[in-house]
N, C-alpha and C positions, 0 to 999 in steps of 0.2 A: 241677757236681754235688758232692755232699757224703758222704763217707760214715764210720759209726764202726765202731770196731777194739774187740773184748771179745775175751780169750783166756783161757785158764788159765793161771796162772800159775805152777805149779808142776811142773809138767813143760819142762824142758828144747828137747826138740823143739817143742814146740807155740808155743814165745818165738821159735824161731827161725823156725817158719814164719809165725807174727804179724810177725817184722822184715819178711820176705819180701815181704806181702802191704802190711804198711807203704809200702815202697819201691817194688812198681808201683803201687797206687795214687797215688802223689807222682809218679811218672815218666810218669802218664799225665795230669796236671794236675787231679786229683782232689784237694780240697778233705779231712782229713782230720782228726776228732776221735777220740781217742783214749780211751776209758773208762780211768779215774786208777789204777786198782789195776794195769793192762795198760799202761801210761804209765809206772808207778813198776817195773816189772822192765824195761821195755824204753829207762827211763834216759832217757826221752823229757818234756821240762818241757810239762805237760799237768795240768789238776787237772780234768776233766768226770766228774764221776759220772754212772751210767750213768742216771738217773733225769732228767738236764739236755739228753742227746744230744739234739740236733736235727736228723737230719740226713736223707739221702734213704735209703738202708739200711743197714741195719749187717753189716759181716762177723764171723764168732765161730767163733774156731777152739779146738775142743779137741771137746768129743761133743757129746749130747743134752742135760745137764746142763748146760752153758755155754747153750747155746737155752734151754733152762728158766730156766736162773736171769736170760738178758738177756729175754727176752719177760714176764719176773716184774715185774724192777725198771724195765723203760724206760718213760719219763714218755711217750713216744707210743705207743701200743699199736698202730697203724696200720703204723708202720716195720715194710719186709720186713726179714728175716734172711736172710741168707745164710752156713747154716752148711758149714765146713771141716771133715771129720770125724777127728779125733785120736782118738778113743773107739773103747769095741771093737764096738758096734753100730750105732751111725749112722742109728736110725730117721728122728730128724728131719733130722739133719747127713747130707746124702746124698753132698756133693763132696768127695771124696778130695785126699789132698794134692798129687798131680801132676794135678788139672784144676783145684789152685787159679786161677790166672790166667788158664786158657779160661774159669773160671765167670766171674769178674770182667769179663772183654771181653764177654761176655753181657750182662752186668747193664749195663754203658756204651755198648752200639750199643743198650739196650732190646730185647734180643732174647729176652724169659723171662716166663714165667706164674707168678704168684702167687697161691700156695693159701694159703686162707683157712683158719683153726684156729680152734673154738669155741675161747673158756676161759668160767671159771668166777669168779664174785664171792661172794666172801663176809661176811658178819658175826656178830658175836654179840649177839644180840638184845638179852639180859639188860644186856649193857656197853657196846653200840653202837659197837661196835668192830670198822671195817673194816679188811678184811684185803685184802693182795695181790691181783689176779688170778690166776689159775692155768691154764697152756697142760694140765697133765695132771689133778692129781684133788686132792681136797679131803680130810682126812682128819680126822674129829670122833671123839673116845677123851677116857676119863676120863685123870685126871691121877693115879688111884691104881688099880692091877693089877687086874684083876675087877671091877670096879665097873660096877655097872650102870646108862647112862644111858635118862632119859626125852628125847628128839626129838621135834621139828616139824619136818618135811619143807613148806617153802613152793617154790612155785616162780610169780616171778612177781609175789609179792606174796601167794598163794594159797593156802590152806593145804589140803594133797594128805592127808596120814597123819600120827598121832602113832607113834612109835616106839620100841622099848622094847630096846635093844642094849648090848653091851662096848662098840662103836665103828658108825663107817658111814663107809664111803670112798665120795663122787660125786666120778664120772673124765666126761672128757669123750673121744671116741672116740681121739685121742691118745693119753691116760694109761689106758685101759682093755688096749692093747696091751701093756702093762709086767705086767698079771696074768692073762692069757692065755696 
């Protein structure tokens, strides 16, 4: 089995429970790639950006935002995460840092269900310029204060509504919890 390591990296504790988690994984003959930015604080000789991780899941210890930003940039969108939650809400990141290693024995006897999460794809029509996935919401706003844009709502390929707004946020039911 294989699995990668994303943390925050500027938080203190959260390096130290990345070593932690580092070192059972290795102590249980787990196979481990380490995303480089989380590599380069934890002084571990590793260059994988997270966009190259190949591996069977990844763990990501810091909050919701560490989940967002690895479910953003990982080249397999498929890989589970298994977030460690350092952050102060933990919607996504539900395992606390004293079940880190029950969660992890989980995930290697295969004993855990994996929930699926819409995201969202986007582009710009006009420049044809793809953008990221997105596990929460999409947020379209002019580039100067007030400014009024004109929108094509497609979905699909289809075209739903034109629209006439400051901005338009589409969240997927994840990121629609964040403005509720």
């Amino acid at each position: 089995m294989k699995a990668g390591i994303v943390s925050r990296t500027d938080i203190p504790k959260a390096l130290s429970v990345t070593r932690r988690v580092f070192d059972y994984l290795k102590e249980n003959g787990v196979d481990v790639e380490v995303e480089s930015d989380t590599a380069l604080a934890l002084k571990i000789n590793n260059n994988i950006n997270l966009s190259e991780l190949s591996v069977d899941f990844v763990v990501t210890v810091g909050g919701d935002g560490t989940i967002l930003r690895t479910a953003m940039e990982l080249g397999y969108p498929e890989t589970p995460i298994l977030g460690i939650n350092m952050g102060r809400r933990g919607f996504l990141s539900e395992v606390t840092v004293p079940e880190a290693e029950w969660a992890i024995d989980k995930v290697l006897d295969q004993d855990y269900y994996i929930e699926n999460m819409m995201k969202l794809s986007s582009k710009c029509l006009q420049t044809d310029e793809v953008y990221s996935d997105s596990l929460n919401e999409v947020l379209i706003a002019s580039s100067f204060p007030s400014k009024m844009l004109v929108m094509g709502l497609y979905i699909d390929d289809e075209h739903v509504t034109d629209i006439q707004a400051d901005g338009a946020i589409v969240s997927t039911p994840a990121g629609s919890t964040a403005y509720n």
